[in-house]
C-alpha positions as CSV (number, residue, x, y, z in Angstrom):
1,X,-19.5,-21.4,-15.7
2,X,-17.0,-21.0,-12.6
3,X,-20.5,-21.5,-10.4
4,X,-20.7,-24.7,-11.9
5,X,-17.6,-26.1,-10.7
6,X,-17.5,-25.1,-7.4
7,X,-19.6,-28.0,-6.5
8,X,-17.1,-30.2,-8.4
9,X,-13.9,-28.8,-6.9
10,X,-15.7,-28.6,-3.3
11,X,-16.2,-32.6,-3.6
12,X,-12.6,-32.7,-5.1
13,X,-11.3,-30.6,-2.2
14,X,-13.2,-32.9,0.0
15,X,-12.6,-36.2,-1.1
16,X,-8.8,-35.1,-0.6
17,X,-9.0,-34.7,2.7
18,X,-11.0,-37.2,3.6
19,X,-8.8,-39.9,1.8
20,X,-6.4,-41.2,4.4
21,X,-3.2,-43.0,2.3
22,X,-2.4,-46.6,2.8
23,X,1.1,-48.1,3.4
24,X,1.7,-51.3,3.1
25,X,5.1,-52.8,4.9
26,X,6.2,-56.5,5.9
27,X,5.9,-57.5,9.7
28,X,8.7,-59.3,11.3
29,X,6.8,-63.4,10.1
30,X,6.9,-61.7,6.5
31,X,3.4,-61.0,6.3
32,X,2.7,-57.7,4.1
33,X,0.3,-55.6,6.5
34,X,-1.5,-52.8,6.0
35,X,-0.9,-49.0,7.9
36,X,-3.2,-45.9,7.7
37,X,-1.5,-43.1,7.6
38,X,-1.9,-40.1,9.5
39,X,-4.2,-36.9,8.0
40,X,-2.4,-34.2,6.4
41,X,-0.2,-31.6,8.0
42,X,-2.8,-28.4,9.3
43,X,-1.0,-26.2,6.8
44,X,-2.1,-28.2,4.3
45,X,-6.0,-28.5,5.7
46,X,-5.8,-25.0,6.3
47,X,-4.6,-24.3,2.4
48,X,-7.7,-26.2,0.9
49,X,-10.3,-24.2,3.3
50,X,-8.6,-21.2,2.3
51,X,-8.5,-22.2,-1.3
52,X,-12.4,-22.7,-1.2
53,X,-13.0,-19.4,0.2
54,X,-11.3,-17.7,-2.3
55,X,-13.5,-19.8,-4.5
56,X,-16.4,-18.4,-3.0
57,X,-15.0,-14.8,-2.5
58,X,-15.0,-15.0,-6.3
59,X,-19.0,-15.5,-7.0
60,X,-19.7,-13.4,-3.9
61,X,-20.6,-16.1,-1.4
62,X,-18.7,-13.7,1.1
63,X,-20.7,-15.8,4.5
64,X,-19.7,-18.8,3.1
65,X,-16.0,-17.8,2.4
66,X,-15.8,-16.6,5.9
67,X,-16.7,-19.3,7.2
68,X,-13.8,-21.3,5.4
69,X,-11.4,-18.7,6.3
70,X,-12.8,-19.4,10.3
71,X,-12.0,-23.0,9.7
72,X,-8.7,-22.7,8.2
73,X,-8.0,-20.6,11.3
74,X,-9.2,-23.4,13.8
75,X,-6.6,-25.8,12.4
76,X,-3.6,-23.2,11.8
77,X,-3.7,-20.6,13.6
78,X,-0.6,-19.0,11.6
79,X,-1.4,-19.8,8.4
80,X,-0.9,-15.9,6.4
81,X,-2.8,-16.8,3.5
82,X,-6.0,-17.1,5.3
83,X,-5.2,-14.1,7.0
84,X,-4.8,-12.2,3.8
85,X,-8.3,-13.6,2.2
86,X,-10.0,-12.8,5.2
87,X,-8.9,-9.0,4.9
88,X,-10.2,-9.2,1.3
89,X,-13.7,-10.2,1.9
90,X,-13.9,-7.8,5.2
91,X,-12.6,-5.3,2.9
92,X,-15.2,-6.2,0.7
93,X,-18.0,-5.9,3.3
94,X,-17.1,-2.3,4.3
95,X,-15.1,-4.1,7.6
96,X,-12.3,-1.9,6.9
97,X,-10.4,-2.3,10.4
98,X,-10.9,-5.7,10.6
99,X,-9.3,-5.8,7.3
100,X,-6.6,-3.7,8.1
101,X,-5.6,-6.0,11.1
102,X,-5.8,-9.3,8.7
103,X,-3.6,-7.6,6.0
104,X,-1.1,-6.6,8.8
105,X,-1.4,-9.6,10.5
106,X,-0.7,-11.8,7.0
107,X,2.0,-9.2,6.3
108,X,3.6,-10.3,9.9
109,X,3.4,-13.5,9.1
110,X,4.7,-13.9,5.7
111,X,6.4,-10.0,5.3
112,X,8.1,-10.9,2.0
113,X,5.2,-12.3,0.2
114,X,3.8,-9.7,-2.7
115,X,0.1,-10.8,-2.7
116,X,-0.4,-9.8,0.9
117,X,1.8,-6.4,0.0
118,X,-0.4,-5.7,-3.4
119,X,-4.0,-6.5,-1.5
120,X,-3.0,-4.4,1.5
121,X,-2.0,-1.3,-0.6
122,X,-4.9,-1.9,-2.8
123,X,-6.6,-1.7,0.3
124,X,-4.8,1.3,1.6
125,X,-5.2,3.4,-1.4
126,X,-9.2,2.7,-1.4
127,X,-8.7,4.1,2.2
128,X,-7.2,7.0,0.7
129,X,-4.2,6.3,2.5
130,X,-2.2,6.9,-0.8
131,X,1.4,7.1,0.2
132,X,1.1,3.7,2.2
133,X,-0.8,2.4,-0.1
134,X,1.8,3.3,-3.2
135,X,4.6,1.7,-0.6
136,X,3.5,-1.6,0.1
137,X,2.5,-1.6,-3.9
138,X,6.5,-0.9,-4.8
139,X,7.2,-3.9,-2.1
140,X,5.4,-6.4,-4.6
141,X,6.2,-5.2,-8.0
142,X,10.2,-4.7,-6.4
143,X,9.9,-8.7,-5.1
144,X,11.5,-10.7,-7.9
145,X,9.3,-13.4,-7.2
146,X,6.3,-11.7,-7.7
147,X,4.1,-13.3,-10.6
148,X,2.3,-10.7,-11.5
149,X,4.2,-7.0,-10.8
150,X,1.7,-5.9,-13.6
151,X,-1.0,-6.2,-11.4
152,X,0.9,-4.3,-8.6
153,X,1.7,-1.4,-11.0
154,X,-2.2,-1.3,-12.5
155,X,-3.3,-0.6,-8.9
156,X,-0.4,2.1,-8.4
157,X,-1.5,4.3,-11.4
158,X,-4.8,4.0,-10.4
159,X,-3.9,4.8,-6.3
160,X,-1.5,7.7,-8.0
161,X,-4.7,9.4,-10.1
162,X,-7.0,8.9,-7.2
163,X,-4.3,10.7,-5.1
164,X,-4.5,13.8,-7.9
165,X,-0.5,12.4,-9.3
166,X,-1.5,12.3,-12.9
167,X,2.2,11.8,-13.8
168,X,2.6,9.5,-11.9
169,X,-0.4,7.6,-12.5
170,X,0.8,7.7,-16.5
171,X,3.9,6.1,-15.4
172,X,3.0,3.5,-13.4
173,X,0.3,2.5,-16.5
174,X,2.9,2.5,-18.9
175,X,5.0,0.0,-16.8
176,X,2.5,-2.0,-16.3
177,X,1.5,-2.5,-20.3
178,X,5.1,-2.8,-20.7
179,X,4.6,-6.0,-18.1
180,X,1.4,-7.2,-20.0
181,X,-0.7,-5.4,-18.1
182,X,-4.4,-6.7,-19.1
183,X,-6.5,-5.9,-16.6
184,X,-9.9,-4.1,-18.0
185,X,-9.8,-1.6,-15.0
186,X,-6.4,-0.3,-15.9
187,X,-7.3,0.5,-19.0
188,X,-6.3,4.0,-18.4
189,X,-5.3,5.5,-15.0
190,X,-8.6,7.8,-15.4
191,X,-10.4,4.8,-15.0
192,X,-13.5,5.2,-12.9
193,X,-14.5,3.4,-10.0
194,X,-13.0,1.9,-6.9
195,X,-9.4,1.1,-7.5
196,X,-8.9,-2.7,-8.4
């Protein structure tokens, strides 16, 4: 179903950024006239590639959601997010420097935001880099603006078995039911698999 509308939200996406706006003000004689206004603001360009490549990331189009991530890039240079989707899919191809320099490098740009902080130590602990890992977890659950701290605690019992920390695995699980934790792979922090 979600492959269905990636065609639809593409042409949406599209459409938006192709549409310039119209103003319409009064000239000196009293004459309404017509203005086009400029294209949107790069972080804004750069939000909508990045926003498709997470789109593709998701049905496993990894080529195609690199190549938005490149284009977000080309137009902001600074823009984190990209950064951070970037070191998902690398991480996803096995491009695990690569995606260790995009997580740090989204990290330096945004260094409170608690996405960056749970993909990196998601990405740390599947590195077997546990300790980081677990720390850069704690910094997203521990941000009070962070959506979803469930999510950030599901991934730290299952970093904390991996790591041979049973306790602490069972602790970190039972936060994150007590958050709403729904996620199928945290069903248990013996869950098999690569940690998700």
């Amino acid at each position: 179903m979600m492959r269905d509308l990636i065609p639809a939200l593409i042409l949406v996406l599209v459409f938006g950024l192709s549409v310039t706006a119209c103003t319409t003000t009064t000239n000196l004689a009293g004459v309404p006239e017509a203005k086009a206004s400029t294209k949107a603001p790069p972080e804004n360009r750069a939000r909508v590639h990045t926003e498709l490549a997470a789109l593709y990331y998701q049905q496993g189009s990894l080529k195609t959601a690199l190549a938005e991530i490149d284009t977000a890039l080309r137009i902001d240079t600074d823009y984190a997010p990209a950064y951070d989707m970037r070191g998902l899919v690398r991480m996803q191809l096995g491009e695990n420097r690569e995606a260790a320099g995009d997580f740090q490098r989204a990290i330096g740009l945004a260094p409170s935001d608690p996405d960056f902080r749970n993909n990196y130590g998601l990405f740390l602990c599947e590195q077997g880099d546990y300790q980081a890992g677990l720390a850069q977890l704690a910094q997203a659950w521990s941000n009070p603006l962070y959506a979803t701290p469930a999510l950030a605690y599901e991934n730290a019992s299952r970093c904390a078995a991996a790591s041979g920390n049973q306790t602490l695995a069972n602790e970190y699980y039972q936060k994150s039911q007590r958050l709403g934790g729904t996620s199928p792979a945290a069903r248990s922090p013996q869950a098999s698999g690569p940690i998700r």
